[in-house]
C-alpha positions in Angstrom: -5.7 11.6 -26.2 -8.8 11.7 -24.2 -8.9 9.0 -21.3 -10.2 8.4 -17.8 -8.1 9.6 -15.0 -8.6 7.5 -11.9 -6.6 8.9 -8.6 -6.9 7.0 -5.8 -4.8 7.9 -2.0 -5.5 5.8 0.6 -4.4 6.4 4.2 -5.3 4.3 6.9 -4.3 3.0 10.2 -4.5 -0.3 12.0 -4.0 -0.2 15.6 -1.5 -2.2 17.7 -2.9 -5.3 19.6 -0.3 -6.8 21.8 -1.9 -9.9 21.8 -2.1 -10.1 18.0 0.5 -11.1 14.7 3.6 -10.0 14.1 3.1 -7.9 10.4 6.0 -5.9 9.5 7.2 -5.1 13.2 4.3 -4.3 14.7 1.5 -7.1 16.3 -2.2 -6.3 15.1 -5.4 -7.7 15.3 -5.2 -11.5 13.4 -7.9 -10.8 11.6 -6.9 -7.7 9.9 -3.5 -9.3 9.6 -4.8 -12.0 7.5 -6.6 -9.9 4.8 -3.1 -7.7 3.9 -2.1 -10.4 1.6 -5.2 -10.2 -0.6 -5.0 -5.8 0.0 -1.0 -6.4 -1.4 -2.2 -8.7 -3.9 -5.3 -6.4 -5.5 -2.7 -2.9 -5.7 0.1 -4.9 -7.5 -3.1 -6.2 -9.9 -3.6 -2.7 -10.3 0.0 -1.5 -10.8 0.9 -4.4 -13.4 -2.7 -3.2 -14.8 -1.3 0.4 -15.3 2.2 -0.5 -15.9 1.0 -2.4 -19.1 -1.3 0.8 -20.3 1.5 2.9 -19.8 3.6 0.6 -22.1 0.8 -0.1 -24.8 -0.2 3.8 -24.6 3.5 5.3 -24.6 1.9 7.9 -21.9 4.2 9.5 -19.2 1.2 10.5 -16.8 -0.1 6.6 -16.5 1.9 5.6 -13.6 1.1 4.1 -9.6 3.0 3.9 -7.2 2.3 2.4 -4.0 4.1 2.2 -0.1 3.5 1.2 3.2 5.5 2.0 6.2 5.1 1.9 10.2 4.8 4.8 12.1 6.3 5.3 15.1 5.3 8.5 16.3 3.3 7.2 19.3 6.7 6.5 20.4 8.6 9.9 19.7 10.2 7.8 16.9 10.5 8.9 13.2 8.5 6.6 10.8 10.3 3.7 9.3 11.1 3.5 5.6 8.3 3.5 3.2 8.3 -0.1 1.4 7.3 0.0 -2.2 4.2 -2.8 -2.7 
């Protein structure tokens, strides 16, 4: 069946500010930290939006997936567990 393929990978970083909120272990910047909930809330639109193609569609190849974890190499420490979103 022909189709649109979207394939999105997104990488980013947000520094440490030791002033800042505690997010998943790590203290950032307040302002940052208060736009992940929206962030979460748009790629778990966009899963639920490809998880229900994939079920109306029958296709193996729609799928997302998306993690976050903390890394800890600044430290000399491995990163910590991805966490599915």
């Amino acid at each position: 069946m022909a189709g649109l393929r979207i394939q999105i990978y997104l990488d980013g970083f947000i520094p440490e500010d030791s002033d800042g909120v505690l997010v998943a272990g790590v203290k950032i910047d307040p302002a940052v930290a208060a736009k992940i909930p929206a962030v979460r809330a748009k790629v778990q639109n966009i899963k639920t939006f490809v998880g229900n193609m994939d079920r109306t569609l029958g296709s193996e190849q729609l799928s997302l997936s998306a993690t976050l974890h903390i890394c800890r190499h600044d430290e000399g420490l491995p990163c910590d567990a991805p966490q599915d979103i």
